[in-house]
N, C-alpha and C positions, 0 to 999 in steps of 0.2 A: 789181409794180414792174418797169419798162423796164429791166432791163442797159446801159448804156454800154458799147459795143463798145470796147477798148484794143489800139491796132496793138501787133502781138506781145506780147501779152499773157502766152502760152502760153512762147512762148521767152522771154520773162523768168522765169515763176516757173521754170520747169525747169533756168535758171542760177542759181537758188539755192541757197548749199550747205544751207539750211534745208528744200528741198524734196527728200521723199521721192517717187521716179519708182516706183518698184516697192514698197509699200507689204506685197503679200501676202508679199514674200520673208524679214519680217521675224516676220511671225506666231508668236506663243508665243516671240521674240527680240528683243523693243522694248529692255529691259533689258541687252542686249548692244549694240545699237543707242546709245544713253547713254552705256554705260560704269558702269551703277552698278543699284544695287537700290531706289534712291528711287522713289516713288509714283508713278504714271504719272495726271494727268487731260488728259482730253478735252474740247475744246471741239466743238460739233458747229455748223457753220455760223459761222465765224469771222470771216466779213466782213472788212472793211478792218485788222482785229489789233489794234487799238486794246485789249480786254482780254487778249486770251491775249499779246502783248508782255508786257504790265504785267502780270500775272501771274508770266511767268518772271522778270522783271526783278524784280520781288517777293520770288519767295518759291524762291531758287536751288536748294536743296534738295530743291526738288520739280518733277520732267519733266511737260511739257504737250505735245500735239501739239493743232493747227488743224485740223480737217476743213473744206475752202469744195467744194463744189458745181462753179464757177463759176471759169474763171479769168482772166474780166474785175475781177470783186470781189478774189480772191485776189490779183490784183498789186499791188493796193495797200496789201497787208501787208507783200509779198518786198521792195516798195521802201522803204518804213519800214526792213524790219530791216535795209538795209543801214549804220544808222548804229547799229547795238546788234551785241554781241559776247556771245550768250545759247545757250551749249551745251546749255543745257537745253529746248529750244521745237525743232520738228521741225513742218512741215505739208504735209498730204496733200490732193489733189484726185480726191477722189471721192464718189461716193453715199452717203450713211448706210445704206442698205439693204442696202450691202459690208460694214460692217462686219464680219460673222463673218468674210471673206475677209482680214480684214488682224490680229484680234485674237485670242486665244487665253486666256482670263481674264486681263487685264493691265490693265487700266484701273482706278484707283483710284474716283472721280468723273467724272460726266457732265455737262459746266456745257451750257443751252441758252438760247443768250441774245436775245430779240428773232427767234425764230423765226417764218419764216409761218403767221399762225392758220388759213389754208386755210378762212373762214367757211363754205362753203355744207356742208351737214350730209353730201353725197355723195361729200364730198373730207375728210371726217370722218379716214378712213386715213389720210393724206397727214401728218395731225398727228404732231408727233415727241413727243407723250405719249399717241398711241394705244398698242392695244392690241399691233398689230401691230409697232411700235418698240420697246416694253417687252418685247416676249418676245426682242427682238434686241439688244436691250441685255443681257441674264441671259447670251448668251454670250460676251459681251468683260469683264464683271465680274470684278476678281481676286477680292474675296471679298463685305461685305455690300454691295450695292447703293446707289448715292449719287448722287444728283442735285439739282443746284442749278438753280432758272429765274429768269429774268428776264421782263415781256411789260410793255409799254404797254396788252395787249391784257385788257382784261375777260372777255372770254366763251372765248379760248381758255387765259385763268386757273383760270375756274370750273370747265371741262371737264376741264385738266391735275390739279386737286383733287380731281373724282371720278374721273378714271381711275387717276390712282396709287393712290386709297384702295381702288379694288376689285381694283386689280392686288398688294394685300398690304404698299404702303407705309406706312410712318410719318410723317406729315408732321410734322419737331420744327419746324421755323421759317415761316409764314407772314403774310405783310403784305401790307398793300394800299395800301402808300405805303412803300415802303423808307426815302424819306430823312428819316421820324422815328422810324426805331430806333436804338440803341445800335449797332446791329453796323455799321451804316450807315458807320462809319466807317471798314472795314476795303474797302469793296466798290471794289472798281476797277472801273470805266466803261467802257462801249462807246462807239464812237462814234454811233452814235443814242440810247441814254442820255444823253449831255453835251447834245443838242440838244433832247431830251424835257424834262431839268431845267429847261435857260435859259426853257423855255415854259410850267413848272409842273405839267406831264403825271405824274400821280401813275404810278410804277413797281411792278407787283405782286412780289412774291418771293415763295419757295417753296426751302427745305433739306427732303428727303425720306432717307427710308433703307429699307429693305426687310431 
């Protein structure tokens, strides 16, 4: 997918008090960072913020940071939150591949939502429920390992099913159409989720734990 270039994109999110500009200076200090000992989840690729907002808006109680890549995508979460007042949501623009550089076991849950399935089988790595992401995930984990997915995508569903079962997880929750389960009612939406619905595009899910 083409990025849309956004004039000053960069100096808008870096004026946000939401955005963290030095990320590693907090390592093994997120919880000072907050101000509190509540749970810390991550979203990894947060796109326009449409769930990790409404999460913190949610569920106050519990700290969330946005990891975006990109911060053509990213401004169009900084620019949302400037009409929410949410102490608890913090986000960072960097690589997933940093993360040991910015965590120190602190992350409670890893949400992945609508990630790129990277299809061809030589970009297999690229996937963030390869092998290589999961063993980089075990160092930002505070304690047992937790991951939540979302994917429109079939085949990088299947894949994420056999990779976390050979990487030692427990899959307790899987679906192949999230919105005829029961829990379906707690799950706050992405913004390509809302668009997927209106079209009928069944939503795979996956709660793991290791």
């Amino acid at each position: 997918m083409r990025l849309r270039k956004v004039k000053n994109a960069l100096e808008i999110v870096e004026s946000s008090p939401y955005y963290i500009s030095n990320p590693g200076d907090y390592k093994a200090s997120f919880a000072e960072l907050f101000g509190n000992n509540n749970p810390i989840c991550l979203e990894i690729g947060m796109g326009k913020g449409d769930f990790i907002i409404g999460m913190a808006e949610k569920y106050p109680n519990i700290n969330f940071i946005g990891l975006e890549k990109f911060e053509s995508v990213m401004v169009r979460a900084v620019q949302k939150l400037v009409d929410y007042d949410l102490p608890n949501l913090k986000v960072i623009k960097d690589d997933a591949l940093n993360l040991p550089l910015i965590f120190d076991k602190e992350i409670d849950t890893i949400y992945l939502n609508f990630s790129d399935p990277w299809p061809k089988n030589k970009h297999a790595k690229r996937r963030l429920t390869s092998p290589t992401f999961l063993s980089i995930y075990d160092s930002v984990f505070k304690g047992s390992p937790h991951i939540i997915q979302k994917t429109d995508n079939i085949y990088l569903f299947a894949y994420s099913l056999s990779e976390l079962s050979k990487y030692g997880y427990i899959l307790d929750k899987v679906s192949l159409n999230l919105a005829n389960e029961e829990y379906d009612k707690d799950n706050v939406q992405t913004e390509y989720e809302s668009k997927f619905r209106k079209d009928s595009v069944k939503i795979n899910y996956l709660d793991a734990h290791k």
